[in-house]
N, C-alpha and C positions, 0 to 999 in steps of 0.2 A: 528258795523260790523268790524270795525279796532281790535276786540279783539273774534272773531268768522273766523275761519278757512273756515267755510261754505262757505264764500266768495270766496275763492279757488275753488269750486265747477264749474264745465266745463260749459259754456253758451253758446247757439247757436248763435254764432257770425261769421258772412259769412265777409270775406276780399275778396268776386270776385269785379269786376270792379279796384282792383286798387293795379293793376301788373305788371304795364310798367316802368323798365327805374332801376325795384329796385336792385343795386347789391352785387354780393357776396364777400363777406369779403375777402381781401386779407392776407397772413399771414404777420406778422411785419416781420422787420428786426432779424434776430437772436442778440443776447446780445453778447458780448466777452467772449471768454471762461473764463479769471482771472475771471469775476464776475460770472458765474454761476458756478463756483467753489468752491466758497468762500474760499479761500485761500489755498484747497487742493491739491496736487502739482498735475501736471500731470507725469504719471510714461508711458506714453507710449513713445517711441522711435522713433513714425512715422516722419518722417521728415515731413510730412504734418500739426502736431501737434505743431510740431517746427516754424510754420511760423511766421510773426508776427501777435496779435491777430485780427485787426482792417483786415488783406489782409484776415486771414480764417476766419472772419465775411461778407467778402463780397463772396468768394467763399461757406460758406453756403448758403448763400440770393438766389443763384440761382437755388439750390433745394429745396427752403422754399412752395413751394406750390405741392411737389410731396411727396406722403406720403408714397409710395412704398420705396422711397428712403431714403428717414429718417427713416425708419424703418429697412431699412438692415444698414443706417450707426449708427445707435442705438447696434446694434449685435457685431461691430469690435470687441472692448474695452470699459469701463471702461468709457477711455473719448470722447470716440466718444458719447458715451448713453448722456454722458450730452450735446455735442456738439449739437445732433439732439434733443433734451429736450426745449433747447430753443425757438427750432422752434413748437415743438409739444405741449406745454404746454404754450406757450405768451399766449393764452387767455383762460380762465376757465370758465366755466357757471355753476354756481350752481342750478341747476333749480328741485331739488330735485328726478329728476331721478338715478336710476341703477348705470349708468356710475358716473354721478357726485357725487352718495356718495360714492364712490371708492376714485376716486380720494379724497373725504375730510377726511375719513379715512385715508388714506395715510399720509396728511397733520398733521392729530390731532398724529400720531406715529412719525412722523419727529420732530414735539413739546415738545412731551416725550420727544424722545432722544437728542433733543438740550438742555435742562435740568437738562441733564446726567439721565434721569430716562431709564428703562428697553422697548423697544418696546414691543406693544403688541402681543398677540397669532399670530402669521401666519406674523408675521413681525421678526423674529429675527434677518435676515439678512441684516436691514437697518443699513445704516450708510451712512456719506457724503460721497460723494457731493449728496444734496438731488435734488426732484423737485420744492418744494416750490421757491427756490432763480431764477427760470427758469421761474416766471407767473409776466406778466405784466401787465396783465388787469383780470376784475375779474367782471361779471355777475352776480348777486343776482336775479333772476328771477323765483318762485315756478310757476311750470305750474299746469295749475288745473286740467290736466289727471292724474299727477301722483301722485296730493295730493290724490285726488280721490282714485286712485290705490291702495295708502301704508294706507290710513285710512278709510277701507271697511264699519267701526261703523257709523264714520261720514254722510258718502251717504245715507247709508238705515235711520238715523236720520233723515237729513234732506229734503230727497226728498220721505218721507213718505213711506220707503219699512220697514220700521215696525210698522205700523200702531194701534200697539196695546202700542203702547211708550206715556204715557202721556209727558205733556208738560215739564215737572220738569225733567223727565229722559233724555229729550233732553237736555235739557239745559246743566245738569250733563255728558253729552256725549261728547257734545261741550266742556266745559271746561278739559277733559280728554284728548282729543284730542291738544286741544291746548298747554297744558302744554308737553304732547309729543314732537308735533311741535317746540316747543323753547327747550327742549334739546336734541333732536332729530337732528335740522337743525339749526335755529336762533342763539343759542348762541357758536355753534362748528363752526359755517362759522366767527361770528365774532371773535372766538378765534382765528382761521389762520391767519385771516385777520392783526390780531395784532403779532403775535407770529411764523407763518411759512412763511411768502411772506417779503423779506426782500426789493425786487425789483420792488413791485409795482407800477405802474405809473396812474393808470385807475380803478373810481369804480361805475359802473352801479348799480345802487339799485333800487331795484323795488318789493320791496315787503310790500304787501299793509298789513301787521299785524303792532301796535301801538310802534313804538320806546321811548323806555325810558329813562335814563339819562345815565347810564351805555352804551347801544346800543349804540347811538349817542356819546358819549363820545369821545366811540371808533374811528366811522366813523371821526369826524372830527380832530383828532387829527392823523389819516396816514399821511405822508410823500408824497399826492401824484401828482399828474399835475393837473388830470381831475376828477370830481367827478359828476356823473349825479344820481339827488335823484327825481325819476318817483312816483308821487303818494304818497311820503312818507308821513304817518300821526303822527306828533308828541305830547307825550304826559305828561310826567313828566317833573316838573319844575327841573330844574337845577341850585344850588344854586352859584351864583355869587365867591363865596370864594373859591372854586373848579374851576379853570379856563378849558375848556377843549383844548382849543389850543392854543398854542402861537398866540401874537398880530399878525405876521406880517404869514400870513399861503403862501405854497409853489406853492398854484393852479394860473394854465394857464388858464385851461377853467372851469366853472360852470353852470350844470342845474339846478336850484332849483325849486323842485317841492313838495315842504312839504307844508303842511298845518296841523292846527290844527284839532286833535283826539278832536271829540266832544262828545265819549259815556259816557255811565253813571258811569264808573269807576272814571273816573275824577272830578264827582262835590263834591265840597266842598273841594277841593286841595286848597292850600294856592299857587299864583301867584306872582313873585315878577316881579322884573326884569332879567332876565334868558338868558342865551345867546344858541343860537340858536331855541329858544325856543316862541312858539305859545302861546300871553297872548291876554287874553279876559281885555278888560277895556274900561268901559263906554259905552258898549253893544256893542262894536267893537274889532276886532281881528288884532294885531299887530305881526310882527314877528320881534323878539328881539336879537342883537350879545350881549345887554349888554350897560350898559352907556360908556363904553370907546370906542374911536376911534379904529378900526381896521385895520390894513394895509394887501391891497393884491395886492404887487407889481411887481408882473408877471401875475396878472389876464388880462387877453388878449382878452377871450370871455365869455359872461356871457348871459344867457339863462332863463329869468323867464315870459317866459310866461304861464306858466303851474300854477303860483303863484297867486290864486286868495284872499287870505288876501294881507293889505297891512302891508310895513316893520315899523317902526318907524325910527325915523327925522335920528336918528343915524345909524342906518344899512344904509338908505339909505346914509347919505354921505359918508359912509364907503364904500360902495359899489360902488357909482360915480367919487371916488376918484382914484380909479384903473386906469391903460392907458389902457383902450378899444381901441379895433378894431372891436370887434363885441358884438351888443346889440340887445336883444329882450326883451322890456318892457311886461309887465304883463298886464293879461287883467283880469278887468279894470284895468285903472290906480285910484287911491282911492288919499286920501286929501294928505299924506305925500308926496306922490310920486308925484304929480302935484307941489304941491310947491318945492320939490327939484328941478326939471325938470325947474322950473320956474327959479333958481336960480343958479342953477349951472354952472359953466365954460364949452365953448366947448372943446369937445377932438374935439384935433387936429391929430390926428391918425385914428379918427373912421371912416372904411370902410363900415362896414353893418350897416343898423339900421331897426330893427321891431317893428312895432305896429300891435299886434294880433286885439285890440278894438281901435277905435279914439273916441269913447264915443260920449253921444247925445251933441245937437246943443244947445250953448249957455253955458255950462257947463265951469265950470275953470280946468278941468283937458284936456279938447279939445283942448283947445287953450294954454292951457302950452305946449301940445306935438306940435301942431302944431308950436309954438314958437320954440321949439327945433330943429325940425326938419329944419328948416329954420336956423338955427345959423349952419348946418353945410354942407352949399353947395357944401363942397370937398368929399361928400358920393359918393360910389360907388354902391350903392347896398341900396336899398330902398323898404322895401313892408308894406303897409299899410291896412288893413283887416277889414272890416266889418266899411266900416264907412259914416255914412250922405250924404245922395247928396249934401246937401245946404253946408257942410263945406268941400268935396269933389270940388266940383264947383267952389264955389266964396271963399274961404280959400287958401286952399294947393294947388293945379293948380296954380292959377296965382303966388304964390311965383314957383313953380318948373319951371316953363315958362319965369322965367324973366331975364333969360341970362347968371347966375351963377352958373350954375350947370353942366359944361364942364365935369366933371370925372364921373356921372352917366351914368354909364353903363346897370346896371339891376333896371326894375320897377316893380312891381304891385299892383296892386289897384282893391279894391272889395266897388263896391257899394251896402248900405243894402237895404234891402227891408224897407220899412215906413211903419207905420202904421198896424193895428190891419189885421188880412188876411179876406179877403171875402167869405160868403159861396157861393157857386152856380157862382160865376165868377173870370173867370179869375185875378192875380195879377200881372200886369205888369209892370216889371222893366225895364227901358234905360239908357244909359249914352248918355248924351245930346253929339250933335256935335260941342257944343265950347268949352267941357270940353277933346273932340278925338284931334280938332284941337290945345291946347293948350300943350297935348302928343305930338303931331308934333312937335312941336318946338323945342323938349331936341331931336337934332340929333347926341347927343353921345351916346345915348340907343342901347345896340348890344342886348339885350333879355327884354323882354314888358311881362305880364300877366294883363290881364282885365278878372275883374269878376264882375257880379250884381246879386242882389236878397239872398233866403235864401241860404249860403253854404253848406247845409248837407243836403239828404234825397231826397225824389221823387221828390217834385217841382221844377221844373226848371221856372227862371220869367223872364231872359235875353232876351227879342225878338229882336234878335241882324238883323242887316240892315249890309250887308255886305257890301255894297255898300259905304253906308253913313263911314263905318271904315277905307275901304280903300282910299277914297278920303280925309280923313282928317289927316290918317298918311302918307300918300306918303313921305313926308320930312325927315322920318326916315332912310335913307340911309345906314346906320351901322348893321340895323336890320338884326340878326342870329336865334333867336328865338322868335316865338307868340305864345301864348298861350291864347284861350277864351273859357273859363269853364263859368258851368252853363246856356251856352245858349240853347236856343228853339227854335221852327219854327213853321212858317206858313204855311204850301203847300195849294198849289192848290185843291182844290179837297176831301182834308185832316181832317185834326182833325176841330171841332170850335172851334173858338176864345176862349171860356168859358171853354177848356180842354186845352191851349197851356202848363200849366205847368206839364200837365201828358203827355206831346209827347213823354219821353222815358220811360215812364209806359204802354200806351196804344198800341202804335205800331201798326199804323191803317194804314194799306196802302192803297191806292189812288186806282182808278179804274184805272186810268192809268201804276201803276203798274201792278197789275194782271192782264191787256192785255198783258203787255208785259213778265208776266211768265209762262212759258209750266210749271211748275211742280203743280202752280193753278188748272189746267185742271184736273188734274190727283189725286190730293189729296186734297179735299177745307178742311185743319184741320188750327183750331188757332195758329199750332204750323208750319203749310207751312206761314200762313199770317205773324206771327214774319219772319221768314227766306225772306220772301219777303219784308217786310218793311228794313228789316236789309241792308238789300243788295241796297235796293234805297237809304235809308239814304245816307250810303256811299259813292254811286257815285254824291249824294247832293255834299258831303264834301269835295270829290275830288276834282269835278269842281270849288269851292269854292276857294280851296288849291291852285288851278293851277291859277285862277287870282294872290292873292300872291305872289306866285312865281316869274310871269312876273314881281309882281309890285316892289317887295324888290328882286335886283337882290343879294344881297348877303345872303336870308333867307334859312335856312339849318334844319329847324324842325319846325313843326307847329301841333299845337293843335283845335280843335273844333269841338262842333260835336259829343264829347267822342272819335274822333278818332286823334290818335298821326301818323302823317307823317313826310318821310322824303321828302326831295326837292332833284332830283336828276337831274345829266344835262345828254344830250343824242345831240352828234353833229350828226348836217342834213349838208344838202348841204349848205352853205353856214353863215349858224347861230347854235347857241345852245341853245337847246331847254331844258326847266325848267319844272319837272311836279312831281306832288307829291306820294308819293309812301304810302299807311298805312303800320302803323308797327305792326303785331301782328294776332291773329284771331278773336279778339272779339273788341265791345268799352272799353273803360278805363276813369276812370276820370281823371287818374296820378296823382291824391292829394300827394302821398309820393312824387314822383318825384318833383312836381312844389314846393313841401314846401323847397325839398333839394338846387333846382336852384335860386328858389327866395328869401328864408327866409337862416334859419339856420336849417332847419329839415334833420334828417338823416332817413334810414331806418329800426331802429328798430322799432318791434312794442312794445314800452311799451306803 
């Protein structure tokens, strides 16, 4: 699939439920005018042009997010156009739409003519100061409406609107299209990328067709801070004697999310040792910088949970050797990575740390993380995901509980569900109350996430005791944020016990409900009884929210329920009253949100 465009193809994939909290891009700071100049003088006379560069960088900054207005200071002059340029081109998305092969056009004619070659038709009038030295981040994202769009062969191939197509003509259509594809898109984005963006800082890639040596070459050898690789599947070996980047590389932050291309193009490739590169050896998949030691000594945040091969001995110490401040290990963690983890020095700098998996019980990559995690009790910022009651319990608790962990501020923890799921009964998940009570105890925690059972999908198995939570965090005093996903309920009157993990599948309301709805009366459809469950729910969660409130007088947002509130105060006669407000008009599970507060998630969707 990594070498079939098809994949491009639109899927019915619904993002409702999880829309709370996500926000909109801000525009960067604009750049100084010398540098998006690139040495070319400025010839305007304005005394505003005249100022120094860094005072009219910050007097653009404050019209960086009104586009009315960069758009008429685009019109002045000359150098106003690049002045407002900086602000209107800092981020590009290549997402193979309209707009953005405009803009890459553009690009591939500024190329030309830095060259000295001839602009193309309908460009004669380019010349610097261009836009390329104006783009500081850079989005590789094909959407699949608009591959859909521009390769109309493709669709009817593969979604059978030409039915008279034997198999062989598809195939032959598929591979017509893809070679389009990469001179078309692929190999003109990475042409810019090397040849027209001189000021790059940031490169989002997310395009799920197979990188080859060449491709990657490229990508890893930019000049740049931030490099986030979503999905990338890697596939040509790269031969050691061709180094593609210098030892010691410029990045601050890294997402690595490559993994090895496993289609059939690739068998019988000769594998050596390859730097950046996905080797198969000894029925197992390693991800390779190369035998030599790598330096990345600005690497500050590093992001591989998306990284499900594991690295070999040397990437990984290359990789450990960096001063971290923030880490999100990969899930799993596999044999190298557990014994580096085992062995490695603590950073004394590191603020966040994630484990997407803590892996099963008894295991040596469990207990190396868990070893880690305990060599650095000056963490601020801890979330641990999908992992064991038994090493959740009697492990990690009682090291987080034992008095050294004064600077955690932010927790969460997700217990998993055990064992195979049952058909015809309920799967119910708890967190024990000496495992709540021993959360009590880290009373430097200003924001908490508890979660139990499966993370994704209809089930819900948390049958959470509100009761039993707040009576064993009460000592949390600092507490600003809670947050409890995945829970479920029992009502009165309600679902049985044998459906609690369908409570927000089934949406059965109580009879006590529908006495107390006129609009029952009047319409008895499935679609009044949702509208009436929805609304009990609710005022469940409320009441729920409002004990809370009382209980952590400094709690300022709360989650459960699906529903995101805030805590609001309201002076009475003689005290001030605490009560929770929902935010929004539907439930939400806030998954983006909580991964941004808790972990290191942002809100793109790659």
């Amino acid at each position: 699939m990594y070498h079939d465009v098809s994949a491009f193809l639109p899927r019915s994939v619904s993002n409702k439920g999880d829309r709370f909290g996500k926000q909109p891009k801000k525009a960067r700071l604009p750049l100084l005018l010398p540098t998006v100049m690139q040495g070319a003088p400025v010839v305007s006379d304005s005394r505003l042009l005249r100022l120094p560069p860094e005072l009219l960088g910050d007097i653009v900054d404050l019209i960086a997010d009104d586009h009315a207005t960069l758009a008429a200071l685009a019109l002045v002059n000359s150098d106003c156009r690049q002045l407002a340029r900086s602000c209107q081109f800092a981020e590009v998305c290549f997402d193979y739409g309209w707009k953005s092969s405009q803009i890459l056009l553009l690009l591939l004619a500024e190329t030309v003519v830095r060259h000295g070659g001839k602009a193309p038709n309908g460009c004669h009038a380019l010349r610097p100061p261009f836009v390329g030295p104006c783009i500081r981040s850079v989005t590789v994202h094909p959407r699949p409406e608009y591959v859909a769009q521009w390769q109309p062969d493709l669709r009817a191939s593969c979604l059978g609107e030409s039915s008279d197509l034997s198999e062989e003509q598809r195939d032959e259509i598929r591979k017509k299209v893809l070679g389009r594809y990469m001179t078309t898109f692929r190999d003109p984005v990475l042409g810019v990328l090397e040849e027209a963006i001189p000021n790059l800082e940031t490169l989002s890639w997310c395009d799920p067709m197979c990188l080859d040596d060449v491709s990657l070459g490229i990508i890893t050898s930019l000049p740049i801070r931030h490099l986030k690789m979503s999905r990338a599947p890697i596939g040509e070996s790269v031969p050691l004697e061709q180094p593609l980047a210098p030892a010691a590389l410029p990045l601050e932050s890294l997402l690595f999310g490559a993994h090895t291309c496993i289609d059939d193009v690739h068998r019988g490739r000769a594998d050596g040792a390859n730097f950046w590169k996905c080797c198969p050896s000894v029925g197992e998949t390693f991800i390779s910088f190369g035998p030599e030691h790598m330096e990345f000594p600005r690497l500050r945040q590093l992001s591989l949970s998306s990284v499900y091969a594991d690295f070999d001995s040397m990437a990984w110490s290359s990789l450990l050797s960096a001063p971290l401040r923030h880490l999100a290990l990969p899930a799993p963690v596999n044999k190298n990575a557990h014994q580096t983890l085992s062995t490695c020095r603590p950073f004394c700098g590191l603020e966040t740390l994630v484990v997407p998996l803590l892996g099963p019980e008894g295991s040596a990559g469990a207990q190396a993380i868990i070893d880690f995690v305990s060599r650095h009790p000056h963490l601020c910022r801890l979330s641990v995901g999908f992992g064991v009651p038994k090493l959740l319990d009697s492990y990690l608790l009682p090291r987080l509980s034992d008095g050294r962990w004064s600077n955690l501020t932010s927790l969460s923890l997700a217990w998993c569900q055990t064992g195979p799921l049952k058909e015809g009964a309920a799967d119910i998940v708890t967190i024990p109350a000496k495992s709540l009570a021993a959360i009590g105890t880290i009373t430097s925690l200003e924001q908490l996430h508890l979660s139990a059972g499966i993370p994704a999908g209809w089930r819900h198995q948390w049958l959470v005791d509100h009761d039993v939570v707040r009576s064993n965090l009460g000592g949390l005093t600092r507490l600003k944020k809670l947050a409890l996903s995945r829970d479920t309920y029992l009502v009165p009157g309600g679902l049985p016990r044998s459906r609690l993990e369908a409570y927000y599948e089934d949406r059965f309301p109580t009879l006590s409900d529908l006495d107390g709805a006129a609009e029952w009366h009047e319409d008895a459809s499935r679609d009044t009884a949702f509208k009436i469950w929805e609304h009990a729910h609710r005022k469940r969660m409320v009441e729920e929210a409002n004990k809370y409130a009382i209980l952590f007088q400094g709690l300022e947002w709360i989650l459960c329920g699906q529903w995101p509130m805030d805590i609001r105060k309201e002076q009475t006669s003689g005290a001030i009253k605490r009560f929770a407000v929902p935010l929004g008009e539907e439930r939400d599970s806030c998954s983006t949100f909580l991964r941004r507060i808790f972990a290191m998630g942002d809100d793109d969707e790659f």
